[in-house]
PQR file with spaces between the fields and no chain letter, atoms N, CA, C, O and H, PARSE charges and radii, in Angstrom:
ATOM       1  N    UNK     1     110.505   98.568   90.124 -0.4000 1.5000
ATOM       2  CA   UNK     1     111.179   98.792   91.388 -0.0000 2.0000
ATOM       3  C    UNK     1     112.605   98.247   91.279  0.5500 1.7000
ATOM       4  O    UNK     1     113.036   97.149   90.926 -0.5500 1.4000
ATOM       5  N    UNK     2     112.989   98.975   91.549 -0.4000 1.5000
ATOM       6  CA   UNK     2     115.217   98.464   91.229 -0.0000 2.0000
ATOM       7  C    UNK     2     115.688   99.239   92.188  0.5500 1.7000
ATOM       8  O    UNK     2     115.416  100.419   92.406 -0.5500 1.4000
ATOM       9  H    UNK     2     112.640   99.867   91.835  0.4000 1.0000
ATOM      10  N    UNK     3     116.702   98.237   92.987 -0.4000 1.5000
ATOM      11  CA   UNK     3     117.657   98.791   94.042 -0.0000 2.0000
ATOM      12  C    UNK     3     118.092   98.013   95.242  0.5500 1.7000
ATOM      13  O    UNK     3     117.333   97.107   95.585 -0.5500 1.4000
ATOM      14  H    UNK     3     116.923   97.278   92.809  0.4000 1.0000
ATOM      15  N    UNK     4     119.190   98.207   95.948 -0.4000 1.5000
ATOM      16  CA   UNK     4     120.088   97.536   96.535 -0.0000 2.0000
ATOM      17  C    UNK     4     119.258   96.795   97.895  0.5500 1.7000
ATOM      18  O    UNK     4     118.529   97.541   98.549 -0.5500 1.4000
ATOM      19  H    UNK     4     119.807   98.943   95.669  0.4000 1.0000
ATOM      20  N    UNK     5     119.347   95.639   98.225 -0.4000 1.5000
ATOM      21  CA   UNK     5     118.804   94.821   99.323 -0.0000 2.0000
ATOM      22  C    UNK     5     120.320   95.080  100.130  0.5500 1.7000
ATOM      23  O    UNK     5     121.356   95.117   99.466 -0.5500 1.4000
ATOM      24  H    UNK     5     119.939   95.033   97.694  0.4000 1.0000
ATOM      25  N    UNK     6     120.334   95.303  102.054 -0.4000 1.5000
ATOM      26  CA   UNK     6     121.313   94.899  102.706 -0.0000 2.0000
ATOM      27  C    UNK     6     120.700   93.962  103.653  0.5500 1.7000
ATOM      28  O    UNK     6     119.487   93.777  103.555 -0.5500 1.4000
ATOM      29  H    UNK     6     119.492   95.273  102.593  0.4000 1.0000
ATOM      30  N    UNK     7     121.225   93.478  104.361 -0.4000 1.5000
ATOM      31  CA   UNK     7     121.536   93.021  105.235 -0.0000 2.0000
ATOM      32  C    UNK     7     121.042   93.496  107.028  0.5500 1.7000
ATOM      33  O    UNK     7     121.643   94.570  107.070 -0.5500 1.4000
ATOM      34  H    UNK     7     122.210   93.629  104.440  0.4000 1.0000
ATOM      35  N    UNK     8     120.666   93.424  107.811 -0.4000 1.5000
ATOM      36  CA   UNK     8     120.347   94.169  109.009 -0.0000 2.0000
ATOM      37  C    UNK     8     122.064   94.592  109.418  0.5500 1.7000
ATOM      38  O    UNK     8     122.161   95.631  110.071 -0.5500 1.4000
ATOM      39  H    UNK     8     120.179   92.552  107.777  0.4000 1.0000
ATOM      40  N    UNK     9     123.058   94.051  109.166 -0.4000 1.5000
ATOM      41  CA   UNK     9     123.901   94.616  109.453 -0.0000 2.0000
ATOM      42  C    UNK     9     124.825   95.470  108.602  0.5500 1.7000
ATOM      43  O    UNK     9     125.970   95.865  108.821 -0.5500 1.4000
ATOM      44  H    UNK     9     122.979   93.207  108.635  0.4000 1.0000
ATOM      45  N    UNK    10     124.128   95.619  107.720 -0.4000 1.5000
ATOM      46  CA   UNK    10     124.323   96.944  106.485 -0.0000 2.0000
ATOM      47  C    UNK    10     125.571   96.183  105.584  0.5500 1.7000
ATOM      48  O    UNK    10     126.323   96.828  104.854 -0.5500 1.4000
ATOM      49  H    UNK    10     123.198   95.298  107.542  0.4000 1.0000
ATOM      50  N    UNK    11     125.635   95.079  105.719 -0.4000 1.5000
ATOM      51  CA   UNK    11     126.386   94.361  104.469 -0.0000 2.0000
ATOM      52  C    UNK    11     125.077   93.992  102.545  0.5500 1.7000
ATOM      53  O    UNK    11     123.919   93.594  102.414 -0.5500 1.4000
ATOM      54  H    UNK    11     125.024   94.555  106.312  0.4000 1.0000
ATOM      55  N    UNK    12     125.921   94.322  101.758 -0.4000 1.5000
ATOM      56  CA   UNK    12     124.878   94.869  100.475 -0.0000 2.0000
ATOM      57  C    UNK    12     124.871   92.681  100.219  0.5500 1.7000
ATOM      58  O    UNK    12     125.793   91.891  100.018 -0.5500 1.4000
ATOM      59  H    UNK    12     126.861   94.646  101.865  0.4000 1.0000
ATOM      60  N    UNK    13     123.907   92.558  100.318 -0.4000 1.5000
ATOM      61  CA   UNK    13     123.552   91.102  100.072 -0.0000 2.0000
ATOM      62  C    UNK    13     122.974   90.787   98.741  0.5500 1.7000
ATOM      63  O    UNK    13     123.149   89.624   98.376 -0.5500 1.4000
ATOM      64  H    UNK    13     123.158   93.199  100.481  0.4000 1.0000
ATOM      65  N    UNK    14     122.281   91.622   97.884 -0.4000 1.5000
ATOM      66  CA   UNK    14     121.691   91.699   96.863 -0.0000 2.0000
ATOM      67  C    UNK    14     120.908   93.034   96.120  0.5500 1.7000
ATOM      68  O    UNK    14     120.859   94.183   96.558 -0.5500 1.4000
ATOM      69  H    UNK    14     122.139   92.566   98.181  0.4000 1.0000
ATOM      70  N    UNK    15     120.302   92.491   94.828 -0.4000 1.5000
ATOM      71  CA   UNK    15     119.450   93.818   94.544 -0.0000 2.0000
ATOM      72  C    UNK    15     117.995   93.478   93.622  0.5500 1.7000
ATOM      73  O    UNK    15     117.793   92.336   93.211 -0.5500 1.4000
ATOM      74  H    UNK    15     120.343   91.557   94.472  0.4000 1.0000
ATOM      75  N    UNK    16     117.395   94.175   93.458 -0.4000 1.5000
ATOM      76  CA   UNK    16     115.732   94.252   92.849 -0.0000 2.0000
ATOM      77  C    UNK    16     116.312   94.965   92.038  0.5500 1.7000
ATOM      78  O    UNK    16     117.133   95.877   92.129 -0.5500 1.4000
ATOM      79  H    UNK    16     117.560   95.103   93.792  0.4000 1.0000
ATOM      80  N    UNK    17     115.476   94.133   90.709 -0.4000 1.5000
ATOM      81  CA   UNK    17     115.304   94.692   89.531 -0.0000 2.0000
ATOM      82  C    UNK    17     114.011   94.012   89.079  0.5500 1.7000
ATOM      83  O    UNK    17     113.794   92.804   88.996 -0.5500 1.4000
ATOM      84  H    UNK    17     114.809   93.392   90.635  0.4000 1.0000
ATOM      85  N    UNK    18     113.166   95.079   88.793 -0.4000 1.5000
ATOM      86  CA   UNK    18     111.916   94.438   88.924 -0.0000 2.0000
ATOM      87  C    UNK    18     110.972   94.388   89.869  0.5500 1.7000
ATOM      88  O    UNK    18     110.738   95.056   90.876 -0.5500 1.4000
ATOM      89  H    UNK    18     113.343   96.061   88.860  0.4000 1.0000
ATOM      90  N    UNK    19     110.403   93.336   89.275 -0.4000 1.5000
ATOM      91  CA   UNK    19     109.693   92.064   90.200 -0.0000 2.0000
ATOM      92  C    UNK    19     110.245   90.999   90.770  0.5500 1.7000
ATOM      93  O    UNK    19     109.645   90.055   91.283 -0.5500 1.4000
ATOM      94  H    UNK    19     110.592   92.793   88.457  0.4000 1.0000
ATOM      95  N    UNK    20     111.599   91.182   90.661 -0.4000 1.5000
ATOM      96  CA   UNK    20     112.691   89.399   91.070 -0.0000 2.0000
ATOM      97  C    UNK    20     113.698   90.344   92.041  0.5500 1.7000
ATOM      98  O    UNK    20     113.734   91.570   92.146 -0.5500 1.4000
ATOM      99  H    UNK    20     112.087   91.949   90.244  0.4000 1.0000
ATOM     100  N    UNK    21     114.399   89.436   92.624 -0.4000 1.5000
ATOM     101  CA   UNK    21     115.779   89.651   93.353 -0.0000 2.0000
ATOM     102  C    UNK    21     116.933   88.466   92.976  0.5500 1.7000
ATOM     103  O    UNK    21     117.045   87.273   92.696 -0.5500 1.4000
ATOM     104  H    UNK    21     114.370   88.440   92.538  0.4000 1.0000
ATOM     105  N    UNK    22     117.519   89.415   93.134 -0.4000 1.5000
ATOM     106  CA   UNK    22     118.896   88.763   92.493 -0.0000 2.0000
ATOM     107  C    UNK    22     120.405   88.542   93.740  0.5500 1.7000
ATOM     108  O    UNK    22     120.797   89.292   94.633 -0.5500 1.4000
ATOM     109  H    UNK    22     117.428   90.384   93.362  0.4000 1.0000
ATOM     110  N    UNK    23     120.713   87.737   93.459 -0.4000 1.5000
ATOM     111  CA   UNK    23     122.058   87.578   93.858 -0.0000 2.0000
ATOM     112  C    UNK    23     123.191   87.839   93.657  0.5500 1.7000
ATOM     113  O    UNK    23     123.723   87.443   92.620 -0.5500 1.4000
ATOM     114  H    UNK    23     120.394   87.128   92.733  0.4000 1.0000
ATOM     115  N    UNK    24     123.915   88.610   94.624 -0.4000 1.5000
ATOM     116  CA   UNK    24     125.307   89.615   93.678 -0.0000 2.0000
ATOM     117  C    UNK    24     126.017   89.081   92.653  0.5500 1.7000
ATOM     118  O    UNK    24     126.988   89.693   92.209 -0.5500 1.4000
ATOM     119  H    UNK    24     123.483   88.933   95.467  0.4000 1.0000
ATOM     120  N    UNK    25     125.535   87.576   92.015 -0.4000 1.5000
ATOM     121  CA   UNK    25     126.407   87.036   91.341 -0.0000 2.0000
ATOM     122  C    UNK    25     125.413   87.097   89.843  0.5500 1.7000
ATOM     123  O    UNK    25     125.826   86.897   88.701 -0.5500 1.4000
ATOM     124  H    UNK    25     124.746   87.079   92.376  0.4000 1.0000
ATOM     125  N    UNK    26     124.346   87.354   90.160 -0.4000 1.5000
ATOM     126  CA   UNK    26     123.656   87.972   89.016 -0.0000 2.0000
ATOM     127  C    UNK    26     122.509   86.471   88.764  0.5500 1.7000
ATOM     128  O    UNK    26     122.057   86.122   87.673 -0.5500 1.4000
ATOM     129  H    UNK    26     124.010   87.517   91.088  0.4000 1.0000
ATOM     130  N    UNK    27     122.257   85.810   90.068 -0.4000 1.5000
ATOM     131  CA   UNK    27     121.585   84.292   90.133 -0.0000 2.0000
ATOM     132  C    UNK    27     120.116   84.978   90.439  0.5500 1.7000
ATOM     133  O    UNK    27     120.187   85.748   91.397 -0.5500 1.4000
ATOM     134  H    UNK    27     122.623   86.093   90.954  0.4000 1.0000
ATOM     135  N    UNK    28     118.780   84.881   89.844 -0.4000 1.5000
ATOM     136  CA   UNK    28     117.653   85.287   90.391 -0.0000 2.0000
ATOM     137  C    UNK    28     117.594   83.674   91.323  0.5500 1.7000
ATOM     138  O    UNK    28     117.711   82.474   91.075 -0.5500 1.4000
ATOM     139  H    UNK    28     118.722   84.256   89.066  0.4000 1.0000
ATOM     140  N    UNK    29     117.282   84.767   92.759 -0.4000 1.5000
ATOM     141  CA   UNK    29     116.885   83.975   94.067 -0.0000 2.0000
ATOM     142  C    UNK    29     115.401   83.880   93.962  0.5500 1.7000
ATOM     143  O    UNK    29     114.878   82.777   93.807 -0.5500 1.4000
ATOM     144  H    UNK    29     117.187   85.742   92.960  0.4000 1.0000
ATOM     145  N    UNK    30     114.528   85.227   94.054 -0.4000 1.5000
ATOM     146  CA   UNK    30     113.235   85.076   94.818 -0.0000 2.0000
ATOM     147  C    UNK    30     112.713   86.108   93.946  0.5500 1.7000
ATOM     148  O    UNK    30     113.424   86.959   93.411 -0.5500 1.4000
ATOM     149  H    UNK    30     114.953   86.123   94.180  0.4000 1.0000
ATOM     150  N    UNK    31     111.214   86.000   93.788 -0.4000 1.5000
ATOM     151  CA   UNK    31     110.072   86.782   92.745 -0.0000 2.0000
ATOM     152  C    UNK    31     109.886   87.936   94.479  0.5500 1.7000
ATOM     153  O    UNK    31     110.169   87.701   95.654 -0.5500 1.4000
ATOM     154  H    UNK    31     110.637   85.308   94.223  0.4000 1.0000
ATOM     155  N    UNK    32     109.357   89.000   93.854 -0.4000 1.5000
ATOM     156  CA   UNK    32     108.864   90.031   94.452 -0.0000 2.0000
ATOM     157  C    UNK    32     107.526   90.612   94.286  0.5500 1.7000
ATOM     158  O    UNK    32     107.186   91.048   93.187 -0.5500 1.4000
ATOM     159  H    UNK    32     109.128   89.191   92.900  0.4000 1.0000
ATOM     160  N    UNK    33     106.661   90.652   95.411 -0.4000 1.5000
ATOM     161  CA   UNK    33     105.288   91.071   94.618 -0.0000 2.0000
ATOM     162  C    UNK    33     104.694   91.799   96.100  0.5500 1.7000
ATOM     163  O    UNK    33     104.238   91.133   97.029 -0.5500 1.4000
ATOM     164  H    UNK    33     106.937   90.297   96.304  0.4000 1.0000
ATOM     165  N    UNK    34     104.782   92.945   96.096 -0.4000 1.5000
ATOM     166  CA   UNK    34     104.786   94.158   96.617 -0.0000 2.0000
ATOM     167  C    UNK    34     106.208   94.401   97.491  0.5500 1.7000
ATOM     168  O    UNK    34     107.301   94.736   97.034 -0.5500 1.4000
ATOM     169  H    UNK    34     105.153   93.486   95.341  0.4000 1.0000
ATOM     170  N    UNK    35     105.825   94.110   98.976 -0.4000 1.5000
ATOM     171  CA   UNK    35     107.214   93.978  100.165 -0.0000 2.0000
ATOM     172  C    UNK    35     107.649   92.280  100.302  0.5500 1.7000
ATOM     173  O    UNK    35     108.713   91.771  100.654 -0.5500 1.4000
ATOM     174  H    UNK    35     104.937   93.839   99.347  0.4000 1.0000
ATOM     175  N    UNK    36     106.422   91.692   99.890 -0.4000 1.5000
ATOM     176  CA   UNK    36     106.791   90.361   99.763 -0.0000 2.0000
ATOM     177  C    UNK    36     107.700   89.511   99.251  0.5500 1.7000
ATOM     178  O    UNK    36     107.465   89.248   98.072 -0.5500 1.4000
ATOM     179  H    UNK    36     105.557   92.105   99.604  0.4000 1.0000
ATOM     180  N    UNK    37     108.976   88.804   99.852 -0.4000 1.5000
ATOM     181  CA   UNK    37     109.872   87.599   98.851 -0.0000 2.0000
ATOM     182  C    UNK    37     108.939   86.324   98.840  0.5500 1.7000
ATOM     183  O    UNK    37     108.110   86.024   99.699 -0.5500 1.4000
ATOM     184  H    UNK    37     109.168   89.017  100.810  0.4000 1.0000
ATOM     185  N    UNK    38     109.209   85.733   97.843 -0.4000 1.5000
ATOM     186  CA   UNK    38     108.639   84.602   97.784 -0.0000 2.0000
ATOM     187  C    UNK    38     109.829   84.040   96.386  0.5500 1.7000
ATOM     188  O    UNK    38     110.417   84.613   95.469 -0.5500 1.4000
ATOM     189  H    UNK    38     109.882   85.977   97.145  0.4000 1.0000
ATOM     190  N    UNK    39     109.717   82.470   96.949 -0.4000 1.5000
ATOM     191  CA   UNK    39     110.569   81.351   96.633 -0.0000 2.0000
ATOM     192  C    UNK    39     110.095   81.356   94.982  0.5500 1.7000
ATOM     193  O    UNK    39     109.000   81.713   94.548 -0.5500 1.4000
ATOM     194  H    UNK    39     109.239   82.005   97.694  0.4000 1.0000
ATOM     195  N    UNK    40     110.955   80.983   94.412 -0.4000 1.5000
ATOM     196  CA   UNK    40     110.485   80.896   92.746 -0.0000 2.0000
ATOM     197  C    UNK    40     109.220   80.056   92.669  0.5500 1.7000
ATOM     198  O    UNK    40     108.280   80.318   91.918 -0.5500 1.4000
ATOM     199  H    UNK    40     111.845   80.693   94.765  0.4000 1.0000
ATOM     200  N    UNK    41     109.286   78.725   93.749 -0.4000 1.5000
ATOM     201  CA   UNK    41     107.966   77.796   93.691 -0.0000 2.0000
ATOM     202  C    UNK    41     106.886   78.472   94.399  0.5500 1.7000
ATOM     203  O    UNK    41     106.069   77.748   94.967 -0.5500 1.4000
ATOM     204  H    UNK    41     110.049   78.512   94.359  0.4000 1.0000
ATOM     205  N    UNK    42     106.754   79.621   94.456 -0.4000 1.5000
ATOM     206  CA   UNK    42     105.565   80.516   95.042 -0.0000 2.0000
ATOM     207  C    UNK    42     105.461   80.831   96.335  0.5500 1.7000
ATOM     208  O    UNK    42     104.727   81.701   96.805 -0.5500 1.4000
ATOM     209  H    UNK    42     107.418   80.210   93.994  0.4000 1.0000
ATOM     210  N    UNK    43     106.446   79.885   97.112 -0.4000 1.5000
ATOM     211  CA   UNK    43     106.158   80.130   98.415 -0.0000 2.0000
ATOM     212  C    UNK    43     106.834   81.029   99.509  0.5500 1.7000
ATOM     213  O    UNK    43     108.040   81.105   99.742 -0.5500 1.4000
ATOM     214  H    UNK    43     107.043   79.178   96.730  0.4000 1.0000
ATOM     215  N    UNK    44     105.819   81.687  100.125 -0.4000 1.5000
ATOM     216  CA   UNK    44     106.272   82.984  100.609 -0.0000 2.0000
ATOM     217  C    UNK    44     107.529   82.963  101.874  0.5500 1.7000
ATOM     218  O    UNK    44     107.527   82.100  102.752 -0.5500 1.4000
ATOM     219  H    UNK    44     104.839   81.625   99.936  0.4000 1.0000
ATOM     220  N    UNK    45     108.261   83.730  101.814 -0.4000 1.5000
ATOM     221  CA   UNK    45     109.389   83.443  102.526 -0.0000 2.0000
ATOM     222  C    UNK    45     110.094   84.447  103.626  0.5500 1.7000
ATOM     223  O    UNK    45     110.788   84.238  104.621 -0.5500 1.4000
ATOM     224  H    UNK    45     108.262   84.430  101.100  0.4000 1.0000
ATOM     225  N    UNK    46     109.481   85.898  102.840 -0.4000 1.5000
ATOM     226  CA   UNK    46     109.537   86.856  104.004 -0.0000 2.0000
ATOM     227  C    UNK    46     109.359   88.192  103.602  0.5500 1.7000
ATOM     228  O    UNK    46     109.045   88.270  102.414 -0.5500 1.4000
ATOM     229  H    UNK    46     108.917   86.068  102.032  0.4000 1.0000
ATOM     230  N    UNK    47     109.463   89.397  104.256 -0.4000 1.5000
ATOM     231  CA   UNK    47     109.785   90.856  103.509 -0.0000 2.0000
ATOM     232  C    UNK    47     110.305   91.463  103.462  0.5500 1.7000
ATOM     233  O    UNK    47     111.196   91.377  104.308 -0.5500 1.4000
ATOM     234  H    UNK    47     109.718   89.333  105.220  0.4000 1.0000
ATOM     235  N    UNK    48     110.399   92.766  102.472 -0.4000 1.5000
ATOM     236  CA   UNK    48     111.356   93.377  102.730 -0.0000 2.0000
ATOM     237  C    UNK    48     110.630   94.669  103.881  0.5500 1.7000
ATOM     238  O    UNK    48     109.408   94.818  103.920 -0.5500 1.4000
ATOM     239  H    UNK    48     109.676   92.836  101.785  0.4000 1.0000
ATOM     240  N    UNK    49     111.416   95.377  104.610 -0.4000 1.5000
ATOM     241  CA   UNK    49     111.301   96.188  105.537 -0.0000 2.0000
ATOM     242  C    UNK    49     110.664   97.533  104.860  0.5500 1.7000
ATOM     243  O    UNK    49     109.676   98.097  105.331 -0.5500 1.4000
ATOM     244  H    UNK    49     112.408   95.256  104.579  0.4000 1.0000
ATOM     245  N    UNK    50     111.288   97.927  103.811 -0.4000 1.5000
ATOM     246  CA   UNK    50     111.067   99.010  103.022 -0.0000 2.0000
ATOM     247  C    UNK    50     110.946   98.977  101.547  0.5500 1.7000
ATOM     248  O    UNK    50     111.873   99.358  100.833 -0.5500 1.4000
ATOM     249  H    UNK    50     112.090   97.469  103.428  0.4000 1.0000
ATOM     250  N    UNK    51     109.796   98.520  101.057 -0.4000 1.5000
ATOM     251  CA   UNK    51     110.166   98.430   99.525 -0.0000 2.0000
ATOM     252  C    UNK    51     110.006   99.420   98.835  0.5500 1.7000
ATOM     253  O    UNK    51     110.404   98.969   97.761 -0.5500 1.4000
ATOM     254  H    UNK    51     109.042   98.210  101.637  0.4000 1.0000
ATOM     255  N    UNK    52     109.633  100.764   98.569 -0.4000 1.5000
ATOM     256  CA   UNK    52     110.066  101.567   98.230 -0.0000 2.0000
ATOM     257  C    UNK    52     110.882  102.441   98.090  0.5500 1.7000
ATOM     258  O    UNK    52     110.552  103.443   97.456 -0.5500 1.4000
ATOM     259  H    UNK    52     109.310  101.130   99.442  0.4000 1.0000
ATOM     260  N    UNK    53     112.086  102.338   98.593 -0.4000 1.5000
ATOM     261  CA   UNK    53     112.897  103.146   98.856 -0.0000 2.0000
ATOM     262  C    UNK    53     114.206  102.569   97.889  0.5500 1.7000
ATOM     263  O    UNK    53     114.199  101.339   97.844 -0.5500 1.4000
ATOM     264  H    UNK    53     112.354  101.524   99.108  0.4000 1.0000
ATOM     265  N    UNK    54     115.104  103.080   97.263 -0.4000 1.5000
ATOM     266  CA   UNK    54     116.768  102.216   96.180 -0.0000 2.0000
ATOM     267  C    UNK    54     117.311  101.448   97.380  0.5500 1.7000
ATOM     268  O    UNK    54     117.947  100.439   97.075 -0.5500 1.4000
ATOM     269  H    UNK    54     115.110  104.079   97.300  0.4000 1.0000
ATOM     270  N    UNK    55     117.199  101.700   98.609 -0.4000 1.5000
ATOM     271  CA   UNK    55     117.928  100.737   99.543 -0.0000 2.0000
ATOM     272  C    UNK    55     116.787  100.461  100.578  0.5500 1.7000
ATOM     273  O    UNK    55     115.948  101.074  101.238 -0.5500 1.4000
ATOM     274  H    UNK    55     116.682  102.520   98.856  0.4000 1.0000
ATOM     275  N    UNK    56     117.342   98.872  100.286 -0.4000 1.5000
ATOM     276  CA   UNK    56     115.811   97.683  101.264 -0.0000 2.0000
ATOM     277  C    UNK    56     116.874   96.850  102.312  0.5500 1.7000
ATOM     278  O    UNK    56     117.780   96.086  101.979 -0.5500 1.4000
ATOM     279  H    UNK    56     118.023   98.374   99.749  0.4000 1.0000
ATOM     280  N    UNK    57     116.514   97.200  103.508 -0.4000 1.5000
ATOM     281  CA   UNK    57     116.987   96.289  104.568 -0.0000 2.0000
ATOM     282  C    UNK    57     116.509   95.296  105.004  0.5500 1.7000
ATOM     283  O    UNK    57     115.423   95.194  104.434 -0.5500 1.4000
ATOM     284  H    UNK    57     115.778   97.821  103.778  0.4000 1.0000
ATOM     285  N    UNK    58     116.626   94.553  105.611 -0.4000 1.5000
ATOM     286  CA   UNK    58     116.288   93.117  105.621 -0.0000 2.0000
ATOM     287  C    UNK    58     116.216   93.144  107.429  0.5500 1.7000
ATOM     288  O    UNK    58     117.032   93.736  108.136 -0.5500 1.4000
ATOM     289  H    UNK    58     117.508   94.636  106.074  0.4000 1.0000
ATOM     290  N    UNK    59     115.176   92.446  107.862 -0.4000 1.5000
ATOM     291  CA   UNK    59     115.119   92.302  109.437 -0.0000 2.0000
ATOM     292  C    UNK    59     115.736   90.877  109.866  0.5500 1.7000
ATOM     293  O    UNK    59     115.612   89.873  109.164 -0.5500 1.4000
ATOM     294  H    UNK    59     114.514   91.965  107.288  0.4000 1.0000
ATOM     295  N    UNK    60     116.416   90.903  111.102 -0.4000 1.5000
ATOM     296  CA   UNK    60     117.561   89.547  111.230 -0.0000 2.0000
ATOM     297  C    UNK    60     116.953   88.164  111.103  0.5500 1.7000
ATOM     298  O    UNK    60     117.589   87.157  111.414 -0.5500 1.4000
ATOM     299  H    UNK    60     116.516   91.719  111.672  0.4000 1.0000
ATOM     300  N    UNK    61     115.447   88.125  110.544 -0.4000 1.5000
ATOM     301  CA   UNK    61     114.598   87.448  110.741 -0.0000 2.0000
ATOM     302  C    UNK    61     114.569   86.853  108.889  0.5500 1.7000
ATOM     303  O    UNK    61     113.996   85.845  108.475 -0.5500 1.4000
ATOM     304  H    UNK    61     114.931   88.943  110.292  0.4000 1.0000
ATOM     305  N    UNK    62     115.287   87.745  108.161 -0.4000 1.5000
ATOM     306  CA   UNK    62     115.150   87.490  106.842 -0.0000 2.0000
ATOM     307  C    UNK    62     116.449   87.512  106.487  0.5500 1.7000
ATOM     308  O    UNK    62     116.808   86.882  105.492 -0.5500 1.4000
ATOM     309  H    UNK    62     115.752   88.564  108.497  0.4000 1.0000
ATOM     310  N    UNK    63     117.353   88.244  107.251 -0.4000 1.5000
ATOM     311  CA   UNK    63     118.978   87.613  106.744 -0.0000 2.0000
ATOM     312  C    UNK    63     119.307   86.454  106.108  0.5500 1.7000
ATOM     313  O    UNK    63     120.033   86.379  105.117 -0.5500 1.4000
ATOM     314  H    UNK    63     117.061   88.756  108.059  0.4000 1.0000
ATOM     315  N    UNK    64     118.567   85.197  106.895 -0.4000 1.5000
ATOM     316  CA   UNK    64     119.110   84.228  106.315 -0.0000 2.0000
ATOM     317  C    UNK    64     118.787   83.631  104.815  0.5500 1.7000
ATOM     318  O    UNK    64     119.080   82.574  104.257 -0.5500 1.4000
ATOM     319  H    UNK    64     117.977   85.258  107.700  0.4000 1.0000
ATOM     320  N    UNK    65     118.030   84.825  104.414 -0.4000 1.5000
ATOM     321  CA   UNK    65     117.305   84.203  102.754 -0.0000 2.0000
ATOM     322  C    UNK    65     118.828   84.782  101.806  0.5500 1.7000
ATOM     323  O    UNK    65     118.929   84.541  100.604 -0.5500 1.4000
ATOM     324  H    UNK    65     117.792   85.684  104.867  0.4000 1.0000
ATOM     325  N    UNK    66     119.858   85.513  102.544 -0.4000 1.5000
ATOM     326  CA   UNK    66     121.048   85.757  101.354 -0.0000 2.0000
ATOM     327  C    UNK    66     122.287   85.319  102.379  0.5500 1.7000
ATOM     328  O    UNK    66     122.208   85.393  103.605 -0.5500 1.4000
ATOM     329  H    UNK    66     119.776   85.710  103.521  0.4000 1.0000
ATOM     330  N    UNK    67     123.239   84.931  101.766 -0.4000 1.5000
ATOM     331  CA   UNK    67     124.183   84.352  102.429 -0.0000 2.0000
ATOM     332  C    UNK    67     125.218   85.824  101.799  0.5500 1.7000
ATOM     333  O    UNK    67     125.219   86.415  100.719 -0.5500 1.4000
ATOM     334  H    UNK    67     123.303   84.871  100.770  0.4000 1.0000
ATOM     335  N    UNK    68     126.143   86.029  103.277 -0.4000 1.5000
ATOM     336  CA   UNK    68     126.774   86.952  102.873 -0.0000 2.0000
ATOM     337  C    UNK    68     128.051   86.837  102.168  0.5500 1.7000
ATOM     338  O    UNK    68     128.906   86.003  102.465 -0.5500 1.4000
ATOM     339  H    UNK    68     126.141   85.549  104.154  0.4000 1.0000
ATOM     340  N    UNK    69     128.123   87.414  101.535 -0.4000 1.5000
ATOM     341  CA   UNK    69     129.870   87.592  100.968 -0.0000 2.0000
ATOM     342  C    UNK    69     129.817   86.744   99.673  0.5500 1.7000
ATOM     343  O    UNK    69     130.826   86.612   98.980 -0.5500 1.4000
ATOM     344  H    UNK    69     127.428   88.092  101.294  0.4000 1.0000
């Protein structure tokens, strides 16, 4: 699964490659295991809205797992 994570306010915050998510700076943040994020130490942290699709939005409820810009 690979493709762009935004933001609920359609700012591009990150992307999936894989099973991981990454940080536009190329930092793996969080493991992926279906719609699920979860913290590298296993612990679950939130989802994505759409995981199948090249572009995954994020609900304002999970914004705060990427800091923008």
């Amino acid at each position: 699964m690979n493709g762009n994570i935004f933001s609920s306010k359609g700012v591009h915050v990150g992307v999936v490659t894989g099973d991981a998510v990454f940080g536009l700076k190329g930092q793996k943040l969080y493991d992926l295991k279906g719609s699920n994020i979860y913290k590298l130490n296993g612990d679950l942290v939130g989802h994505l809205s759409d995981a199948r699709g090249k572009e995954k939005r994020l609900d304002k409820a999970t914004d705060k797992l990427f800091p923008e810009g």
